[in-house]
N, C-alpha and C positions, 0 to 999 in steps of 0.2 A: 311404103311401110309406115308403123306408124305405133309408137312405142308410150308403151304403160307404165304403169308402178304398178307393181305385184303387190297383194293384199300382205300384212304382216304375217306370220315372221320371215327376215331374212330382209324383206325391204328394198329388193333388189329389182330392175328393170328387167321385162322381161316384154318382147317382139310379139305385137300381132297383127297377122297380113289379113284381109280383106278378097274373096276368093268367091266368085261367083254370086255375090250376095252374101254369104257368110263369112263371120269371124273364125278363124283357128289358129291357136296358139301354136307357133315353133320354138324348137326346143331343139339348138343346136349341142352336140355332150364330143369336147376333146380328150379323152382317157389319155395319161401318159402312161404307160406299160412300161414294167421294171426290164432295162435290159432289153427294149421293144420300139418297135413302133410307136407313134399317136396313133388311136384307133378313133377315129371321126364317124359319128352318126346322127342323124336328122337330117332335115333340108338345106344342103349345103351345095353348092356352085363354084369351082377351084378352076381360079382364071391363073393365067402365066402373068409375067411382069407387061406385056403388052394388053393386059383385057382380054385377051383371047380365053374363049374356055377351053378348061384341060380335058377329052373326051375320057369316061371311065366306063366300067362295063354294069350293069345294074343299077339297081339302087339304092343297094345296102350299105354294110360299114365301107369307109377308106382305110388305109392303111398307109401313114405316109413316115418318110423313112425320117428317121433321126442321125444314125450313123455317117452318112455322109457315101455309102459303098455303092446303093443301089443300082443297077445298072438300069432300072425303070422309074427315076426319079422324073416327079417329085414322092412316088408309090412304093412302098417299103417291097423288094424280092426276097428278104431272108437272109441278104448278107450280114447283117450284125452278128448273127450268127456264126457265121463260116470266119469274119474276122475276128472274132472273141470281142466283140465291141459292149462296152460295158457303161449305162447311164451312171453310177455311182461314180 
């Protein structure tokens, strides 16, 4: 990997991997959702605490739990809901 400075404004570091002969920018985006999940999208890879990777299906958004309920953790199933679990 091998990390840049982003052109002005904002100033801020931003990842570029080297990929068959070509550069392409990744753009990892953590949403917090009110009351929600983290909704996690781009090129992202979710290991357990031993480096193991976490298998998920696709390879669209994640969805990982906040509340603490899940019974598919570390993967948000809905239950903040079903507890009344509240980010504020």
């Amino acid at each position: 990997m091998e990390w840049t400075a982003a052109a002005p404004p904002g100033n801020r570091l931003q990842k570029s991997r080297r990929k068959e002969g070509r550069t392409a920018m990744d753009e990892v985006v953590i949403e917090v959702r009110t009351n929600g999940p983290y909704k996690v999208t781009g090129p992202v890879k979710l290991v357990d605490m031993d480096g193991n990777a976490i298998p998920r299906e696709g390879e669209g958004a994640i969805f990982l739990c906040r509340c603490g309920q899940s019974g598919e953790k570390p993967f948000c199933d809905g239950s903040h809901k079903r507890c009344g679990w509240k980010s504020e």
